[in-house]
C-alpha positions as CSV (number, residue, x, y, z in Angstrom):
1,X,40.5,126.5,180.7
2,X,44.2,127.7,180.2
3,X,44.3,126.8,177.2
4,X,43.3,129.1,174.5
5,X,43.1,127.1,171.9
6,X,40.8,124.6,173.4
7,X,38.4,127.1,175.1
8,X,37.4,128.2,172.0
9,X,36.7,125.1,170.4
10,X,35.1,124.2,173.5
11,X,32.8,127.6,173.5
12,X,32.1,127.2,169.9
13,X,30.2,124.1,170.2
14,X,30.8,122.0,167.0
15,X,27.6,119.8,165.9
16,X,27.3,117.5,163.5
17,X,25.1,118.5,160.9
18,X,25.9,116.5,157.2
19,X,28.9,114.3,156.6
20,X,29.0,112.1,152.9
21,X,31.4,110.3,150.3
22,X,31.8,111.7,147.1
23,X,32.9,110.2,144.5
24,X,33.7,111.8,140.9
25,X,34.8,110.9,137.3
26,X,35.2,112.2,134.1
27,X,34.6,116.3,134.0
28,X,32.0,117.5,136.3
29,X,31.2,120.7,139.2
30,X,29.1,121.0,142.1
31,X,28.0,124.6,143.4
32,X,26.9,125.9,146.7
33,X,25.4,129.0,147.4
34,X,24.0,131.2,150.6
35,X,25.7,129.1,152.8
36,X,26.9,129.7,156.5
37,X,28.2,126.8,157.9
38,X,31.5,124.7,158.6
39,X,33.0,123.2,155.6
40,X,36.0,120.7,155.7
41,X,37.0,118.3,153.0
42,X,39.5,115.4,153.3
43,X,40.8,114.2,149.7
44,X,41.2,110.2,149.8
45,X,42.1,109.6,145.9
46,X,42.2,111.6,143.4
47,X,42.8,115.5,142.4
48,X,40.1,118.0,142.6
49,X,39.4,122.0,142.2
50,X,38.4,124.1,145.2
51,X,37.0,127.5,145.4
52,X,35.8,129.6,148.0
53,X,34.2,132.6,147.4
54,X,36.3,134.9,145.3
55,X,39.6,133.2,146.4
56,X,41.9,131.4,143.9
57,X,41.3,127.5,143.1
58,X,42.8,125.0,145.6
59,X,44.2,122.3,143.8
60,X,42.9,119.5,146.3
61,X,45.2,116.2,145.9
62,X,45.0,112.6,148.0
63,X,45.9,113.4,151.9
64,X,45.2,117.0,151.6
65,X,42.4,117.9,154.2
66,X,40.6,122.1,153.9
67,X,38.6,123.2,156.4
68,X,36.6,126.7,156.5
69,X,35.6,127.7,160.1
70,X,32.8,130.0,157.8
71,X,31.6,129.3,154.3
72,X,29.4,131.5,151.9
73,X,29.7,130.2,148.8
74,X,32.0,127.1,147.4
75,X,32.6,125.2,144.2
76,X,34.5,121.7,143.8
77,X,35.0,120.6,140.0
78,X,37.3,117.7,138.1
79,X,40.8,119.7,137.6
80,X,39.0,120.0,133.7
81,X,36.2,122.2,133.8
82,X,32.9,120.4,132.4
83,X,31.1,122.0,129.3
84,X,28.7,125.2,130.1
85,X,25.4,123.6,130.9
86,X,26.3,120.5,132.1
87,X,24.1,118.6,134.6
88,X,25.6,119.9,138.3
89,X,23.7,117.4,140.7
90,X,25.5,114.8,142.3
91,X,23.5,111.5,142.2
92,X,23.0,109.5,145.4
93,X,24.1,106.1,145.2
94,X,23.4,105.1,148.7
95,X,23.0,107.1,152.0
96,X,25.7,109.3,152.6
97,X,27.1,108.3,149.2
98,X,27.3,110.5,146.0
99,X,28.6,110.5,142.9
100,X,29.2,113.3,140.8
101,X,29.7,113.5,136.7
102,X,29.7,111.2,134.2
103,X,27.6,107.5,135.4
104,X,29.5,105.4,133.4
105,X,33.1,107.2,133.7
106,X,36.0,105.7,135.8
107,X,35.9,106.6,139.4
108,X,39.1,109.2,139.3
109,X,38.3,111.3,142.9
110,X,37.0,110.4,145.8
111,X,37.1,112.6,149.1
112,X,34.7,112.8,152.2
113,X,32.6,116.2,152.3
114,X,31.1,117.2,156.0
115,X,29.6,120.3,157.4
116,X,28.5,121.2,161.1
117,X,26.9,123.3,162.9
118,X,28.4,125.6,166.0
119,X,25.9,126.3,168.5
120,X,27.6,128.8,170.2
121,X,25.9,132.0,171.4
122,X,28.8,134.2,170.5
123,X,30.1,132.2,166.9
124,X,30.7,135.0,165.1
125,X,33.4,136.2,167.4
126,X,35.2,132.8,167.8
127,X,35.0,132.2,164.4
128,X,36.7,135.5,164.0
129,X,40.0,134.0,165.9
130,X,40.2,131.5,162.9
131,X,41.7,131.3,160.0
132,X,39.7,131.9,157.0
133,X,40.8,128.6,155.5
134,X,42.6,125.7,156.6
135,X,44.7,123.6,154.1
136,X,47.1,121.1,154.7
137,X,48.6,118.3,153.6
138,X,49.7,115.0,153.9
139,X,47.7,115.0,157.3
140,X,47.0,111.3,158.1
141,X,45.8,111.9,161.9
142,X,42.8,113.9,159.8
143,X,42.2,112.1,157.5
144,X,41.6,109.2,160.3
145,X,39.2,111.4,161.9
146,X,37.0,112.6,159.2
147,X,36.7,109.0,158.6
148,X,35.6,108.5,162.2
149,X,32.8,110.8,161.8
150,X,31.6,109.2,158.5
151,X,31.2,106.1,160.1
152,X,30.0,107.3,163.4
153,X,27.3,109.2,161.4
154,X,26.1,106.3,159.2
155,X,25.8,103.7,161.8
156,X,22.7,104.9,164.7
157,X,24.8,103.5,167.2
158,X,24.0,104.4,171.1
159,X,25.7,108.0,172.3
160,X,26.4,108.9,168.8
161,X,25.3,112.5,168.8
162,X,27.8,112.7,171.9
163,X,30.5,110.6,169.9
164,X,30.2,113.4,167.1
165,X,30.6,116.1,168.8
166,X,33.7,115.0,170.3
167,X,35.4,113.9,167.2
168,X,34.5,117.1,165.7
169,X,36.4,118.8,168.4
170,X,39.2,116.8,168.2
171,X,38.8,117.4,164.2
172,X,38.7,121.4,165.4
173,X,41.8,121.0,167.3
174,X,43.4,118.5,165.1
175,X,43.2,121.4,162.0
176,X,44.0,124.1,163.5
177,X,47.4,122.7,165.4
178,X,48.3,121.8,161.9
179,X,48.1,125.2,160.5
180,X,51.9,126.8,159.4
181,X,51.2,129.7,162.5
182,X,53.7,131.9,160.1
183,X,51.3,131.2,157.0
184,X,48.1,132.2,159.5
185,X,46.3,135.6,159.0
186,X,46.0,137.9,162.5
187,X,44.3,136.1,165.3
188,X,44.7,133.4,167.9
189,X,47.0,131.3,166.2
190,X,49.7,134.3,165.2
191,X,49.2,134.9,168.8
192,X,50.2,131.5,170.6
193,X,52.9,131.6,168.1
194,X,54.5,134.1,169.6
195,X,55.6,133.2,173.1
196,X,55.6,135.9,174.9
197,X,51.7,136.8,173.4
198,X,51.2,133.3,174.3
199,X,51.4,134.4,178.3
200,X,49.5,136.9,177.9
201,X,46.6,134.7,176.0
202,X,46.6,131.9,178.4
203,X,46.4,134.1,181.3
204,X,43.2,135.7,179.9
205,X,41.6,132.7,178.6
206,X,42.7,130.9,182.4
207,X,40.8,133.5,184.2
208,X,38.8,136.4,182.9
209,X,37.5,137.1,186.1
210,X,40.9,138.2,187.2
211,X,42.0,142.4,187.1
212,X,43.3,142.3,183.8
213,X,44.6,145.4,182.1
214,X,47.8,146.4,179.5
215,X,49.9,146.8,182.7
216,X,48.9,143.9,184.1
217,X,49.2,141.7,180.7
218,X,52.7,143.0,180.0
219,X,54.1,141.9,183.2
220,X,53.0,138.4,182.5
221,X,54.2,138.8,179.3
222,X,57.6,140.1,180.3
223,X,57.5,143.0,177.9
224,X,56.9,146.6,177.7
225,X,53.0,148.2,177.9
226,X,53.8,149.8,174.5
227,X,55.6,146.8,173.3
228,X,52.4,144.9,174.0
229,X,50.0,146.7,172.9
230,X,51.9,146.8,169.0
231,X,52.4,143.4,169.4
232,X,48.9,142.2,170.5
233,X,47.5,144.2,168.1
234,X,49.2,143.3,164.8
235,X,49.2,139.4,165.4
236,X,46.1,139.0,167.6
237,X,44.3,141.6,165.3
238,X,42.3,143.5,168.1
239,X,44.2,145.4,171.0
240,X,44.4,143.5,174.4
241,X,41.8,145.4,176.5
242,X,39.3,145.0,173.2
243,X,40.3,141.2,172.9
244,X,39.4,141.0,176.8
245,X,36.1,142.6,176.7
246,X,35.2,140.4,173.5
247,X,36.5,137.1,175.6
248,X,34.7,137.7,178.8
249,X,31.3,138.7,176.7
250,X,31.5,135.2,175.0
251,X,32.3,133.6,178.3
252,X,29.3,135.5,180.1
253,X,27.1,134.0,176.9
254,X,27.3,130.5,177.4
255,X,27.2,131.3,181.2
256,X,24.1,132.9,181.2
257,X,22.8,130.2,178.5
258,X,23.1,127.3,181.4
259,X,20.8,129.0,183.2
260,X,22.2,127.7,187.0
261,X,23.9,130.7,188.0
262,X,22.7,133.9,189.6
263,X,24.0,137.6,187.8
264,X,26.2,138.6,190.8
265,X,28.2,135.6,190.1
266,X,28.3,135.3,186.5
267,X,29.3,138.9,186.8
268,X,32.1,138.0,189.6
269,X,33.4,135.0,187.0
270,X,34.1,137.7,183.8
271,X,35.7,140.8,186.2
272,X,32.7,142.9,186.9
273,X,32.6,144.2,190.3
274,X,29.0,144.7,190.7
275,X,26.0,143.4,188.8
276,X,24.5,146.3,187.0
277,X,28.3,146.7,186.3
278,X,27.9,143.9,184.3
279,X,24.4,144.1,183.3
280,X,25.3,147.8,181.5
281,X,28.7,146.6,179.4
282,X,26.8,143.2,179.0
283,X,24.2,146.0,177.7
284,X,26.6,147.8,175.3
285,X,28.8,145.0,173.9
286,X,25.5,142.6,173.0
287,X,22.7,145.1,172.8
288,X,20.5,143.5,175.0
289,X,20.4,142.8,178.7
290,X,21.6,139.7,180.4
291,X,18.4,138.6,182.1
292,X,16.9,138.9,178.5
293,X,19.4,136.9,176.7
294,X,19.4,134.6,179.3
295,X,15.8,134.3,178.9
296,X,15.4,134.0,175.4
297,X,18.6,131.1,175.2
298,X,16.7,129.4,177.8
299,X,13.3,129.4,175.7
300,X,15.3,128.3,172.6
């Protein structure tokens, strides 16, 4: 695929894993620790405190929607913090459904929690492209969605596992088109949101196969090698030829995870010449030959 954006959504694989309503009232907090999985919240009433890891509070408020391509550690409270020692479990109510503090308080926030899984071979390099945290608001297509999969996962309808993974793409995609690209940290986004980067992204995603190099890349792009290089660099976050090796080792994963092609040709599709070409950077960049990866994925 040309487009960049969508080819990594695509490669990371997003399955559904735990989606819930939680409701809240009167003071109350819910920890999470050890984690590493998708996060993404969408506030439907209410206000709320976020935080991840070590990062300031997010004031969460109705229509906002966060999402956290990789989460460690998280806690949500009431915006008042309950009393030290407080009861921390949420109670289930129903399946799916959860309430947290105070039984008999007034229902004052209520928001719908997910998390997923991404099966891809290569996640922690995808996940790298993203931004550390997603949060915007006012986002009614979102919220529509994360809806979608709430019901999708409580009903056992027929094709639901496919259903869910399709919607959590479009979730993926959805989020990440909404980011602010000037408000993004280095990485894919910074890059599409510079056009001439752009050119040189959607050429590499199109075909990795192709003879790409700086030369090459700042032609497409219609700027200088050195202007490149800087450029690609700073907003991308890796230099071009190190962003190409990374995207054609990821690519060259889920290839040799189908199983239905032989090494000359997966080697041909990610712009090795030769086999052992491949098989020795494959090698370096993984640290562990293709035909055993391949193996391994296949036994999985």
């Amino acid at each position: 695929m040309s487009d960049p954006l969508a080819s990594v959504v695509a490669l990371l694989k997003p399955e559904p894993s735990i989606s819930k309503l939680v409701s809240g009232g009167g003071r109350w907090m819910v920890e999470r620790r050890n984690m590493k999985s998708p996060f993404y919240c969408a506030m439907v009433e209410g206000r709320c405190l976020l935080t991840i890891g070590d990062r300031s509070p997010l004031v969460l408020e109705a229509g906002d929607f966060v999402l956290v391509p990789e989460v460690f550690d998280f806690t949500m409270s009431s915006i008042d913090l309950p009393p030290r020692g407080a009861p921390r479990l949420p109670l289930e109510t129903g399946p799916g459904i959860f309430r947290l503090g105070e039984p008999d308080a007034p229902t004052e926030m209520r928001c719908l929690v997910g998390h997923c899984v991404f099966a891809s071979s290569d996640r922690d390099l995808l996940v790298s492209l993203l931004p550390e945290v997603i949060h915007v608001r006012a986002q009614g297509r979102l919220i529509a969605l994360v809806r979608m999969i709430q019901e999708e996962t409580q009903n056992n309808r027929a094709a639901r596992n496919m259903v869910l993974q399709r919607l959590l793409e479009v979730l993926l995609v959805e989020a990440l088109r909404s980011v602010e690209s000037a408000m993004a940290e280095p990485g894919l986004l910074r890059g599409l949101a510079d056009p001439q980067l752009a050119l040189a992204l959607r050429q590499i995603h199109a075909d990795p196969g192709t003879r790409l190099s700086v030369p090459y890349l700042a032609v497409v792009a219609g700027m200088s090698r050195s202007t490149l290089f800087d450029r690609f660099r700073r907003e991308v976050g890796a230099a071009p030829m190190e962003y190409v090796a990374s995207w054609r080792m990821a690519v060259a994963k889920n290839l040799l995870s189908q199983g239905n092609l032989a090494m000359a040709e997966v080697a041909q599709r990610v712009g090795y010449g030769s086999a052992s070409a491949f098989s020795m950077a494959f090698s370096r960049h993984v640290g562990t030959p293709p035909g055993a990866f391949s193996s391994r994925r296949q036994a999985a």
